[in-house]
N, C-alpha and C positions, 0 to 999 in steps of 0.2 A: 462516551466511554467505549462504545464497540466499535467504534471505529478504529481508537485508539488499539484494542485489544487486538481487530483483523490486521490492520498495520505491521503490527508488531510481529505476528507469525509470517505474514506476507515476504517480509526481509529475510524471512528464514530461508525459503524459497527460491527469492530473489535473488541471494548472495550464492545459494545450491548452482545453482542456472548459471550466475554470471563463471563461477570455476571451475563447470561442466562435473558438478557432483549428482550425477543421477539420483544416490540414494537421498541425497541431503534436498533436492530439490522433491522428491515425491513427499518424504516428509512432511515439508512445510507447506506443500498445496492441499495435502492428503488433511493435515491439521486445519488449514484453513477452508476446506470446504465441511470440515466439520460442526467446525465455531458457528459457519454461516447458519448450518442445516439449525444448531440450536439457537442461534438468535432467532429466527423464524419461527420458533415452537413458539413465541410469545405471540398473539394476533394483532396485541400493539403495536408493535416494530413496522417503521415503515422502509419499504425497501429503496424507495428513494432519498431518504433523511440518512439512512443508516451507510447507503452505499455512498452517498457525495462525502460524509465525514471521513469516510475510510478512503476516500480518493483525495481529497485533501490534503490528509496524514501522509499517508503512503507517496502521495509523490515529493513532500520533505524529507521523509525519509531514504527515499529509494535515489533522490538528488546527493544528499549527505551519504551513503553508501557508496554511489558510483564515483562522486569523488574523493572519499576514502582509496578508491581503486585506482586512481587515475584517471578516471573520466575527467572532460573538461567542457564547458558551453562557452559561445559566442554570448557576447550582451546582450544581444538581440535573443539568442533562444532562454538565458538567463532572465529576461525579463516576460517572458511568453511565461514559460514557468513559473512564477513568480503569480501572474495576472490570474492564470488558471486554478494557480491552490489557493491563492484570496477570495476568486468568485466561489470556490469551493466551500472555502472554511462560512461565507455569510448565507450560503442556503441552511 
């Protein structure tokens, strides 16, 4: 779920960035290193579990964004992509 949740502010960020919105872009890193600081107040939370989920997520997500925008991949990096969020999502 916190990966899900850093994901999701991530793109706030992301999408700031990609249309050169400075305020929009501090926002959503400002927010997400927030999230992070409070995931961490738990001593459970592993930072290796917690950050491959949110790397996972995020590169679907930030995939599906960029081509919202017009990005586009070769097969070849579509599938590199693809290999990376799978090894992701089974850690």
């Amino acid at each position: 779920m916190d990966g899900l949740i850093l994901s999701f502010i991530e793109i706030i960020g992301d999408y700031g960035a990609k249309i050169h919105s400075i305020p929009l872009t501090f926002i959503g890193y400002n927010m997400l290193a927030y999230k992070l600081f409070n995931i961490f107040e738990n001593p459970e939370k592993s930072l290796s579990l917690v950050n491959s989920q949110w790397d996972g997520i995020s590169n679907v997500l930030t995939m599906c964004l960029g081509y919202a925008m017009g990005e586009r991949f070769s097969e070849k990096q579509t599938v590199g992509l693809a290999m990376i969020s799978i090894g992701l999502f089974l850690i």
